[in-house]
N, C-alpha and C positions, 0 to 999 in steps of 0.2 A: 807491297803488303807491310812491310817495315816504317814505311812512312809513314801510312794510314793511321798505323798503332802509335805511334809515337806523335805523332797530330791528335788520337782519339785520348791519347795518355793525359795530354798537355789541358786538353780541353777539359777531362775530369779532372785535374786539378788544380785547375782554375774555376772552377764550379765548385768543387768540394769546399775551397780553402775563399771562394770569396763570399760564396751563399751562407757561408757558417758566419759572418760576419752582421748578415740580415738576421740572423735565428730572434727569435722574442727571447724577454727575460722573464717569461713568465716560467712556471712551473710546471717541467715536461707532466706526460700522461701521469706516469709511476709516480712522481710527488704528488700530482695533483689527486691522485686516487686515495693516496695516503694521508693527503690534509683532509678529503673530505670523512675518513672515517678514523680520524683523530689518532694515527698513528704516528710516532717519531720515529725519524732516522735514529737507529742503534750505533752500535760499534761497530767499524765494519772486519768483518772478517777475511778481506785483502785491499791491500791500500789501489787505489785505480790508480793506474799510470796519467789519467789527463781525467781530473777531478772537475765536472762541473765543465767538461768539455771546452777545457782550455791547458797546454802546456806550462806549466808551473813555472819551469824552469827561465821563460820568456819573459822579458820586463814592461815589454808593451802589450796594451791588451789586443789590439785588434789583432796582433801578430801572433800573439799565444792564441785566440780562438780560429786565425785563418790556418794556424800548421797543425792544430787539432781535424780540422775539416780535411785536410788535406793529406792527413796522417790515417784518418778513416778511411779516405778513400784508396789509398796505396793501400790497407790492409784487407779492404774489400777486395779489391784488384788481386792480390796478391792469393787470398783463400780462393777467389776465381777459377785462377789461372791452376792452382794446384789441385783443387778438386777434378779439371777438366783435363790433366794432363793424367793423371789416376784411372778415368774412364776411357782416355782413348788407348794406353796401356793394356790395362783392363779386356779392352775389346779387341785389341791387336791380338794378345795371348789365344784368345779364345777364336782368331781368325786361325792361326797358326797349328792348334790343336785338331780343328775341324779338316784340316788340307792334308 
């Protein structure tokens, strides 16, 4: 089981962090909805940690948008696994109450 995951880990982030590489540069939905009804980006009211879905901090580009891809995906992963360990908690309790 521990392989599996750690094979399935590897594979999403090698997906996340090389398909983010392919993304267009056009203008996601949200901008795009927003150019069409003549609305500007504001000030923002919290700076995004990877603006424009790349890490700042990285000097190459394809390397800043492949650990952005790849940083979503470990956080996808990560609100997963925590949501899921919450429910089966959750349900264990309510096994335990019932007996």
């Amino acid at each position: 089981m521990k392989r599996l995951f750690l094979s399935l880990l590897l594979l999403a982030l090698a997906t996340g962090g090389g398909l983010s590489l392919l993304a267009s540069q056009a203008p996601d939905g949200l901008e795009h909805t927003m150019a069409k009804m003549g609305a500007h980006e504001g000030k923002a009211v919290v700076n995004s940690p990877m603006p424009d879905y790349e890490v700042p901090m990285i000097r190459n580009k394809w390397a800043r948008k492949a650990l952005a891809g790849a940083s979503g995906t470990l956080a996808v992963l990560g609100l997963t696994l925590a949501i899921g360990w919450t429910l089966r908690k959750a349900k264990n309790r309510g096994k335990k109450r019932a007996s």
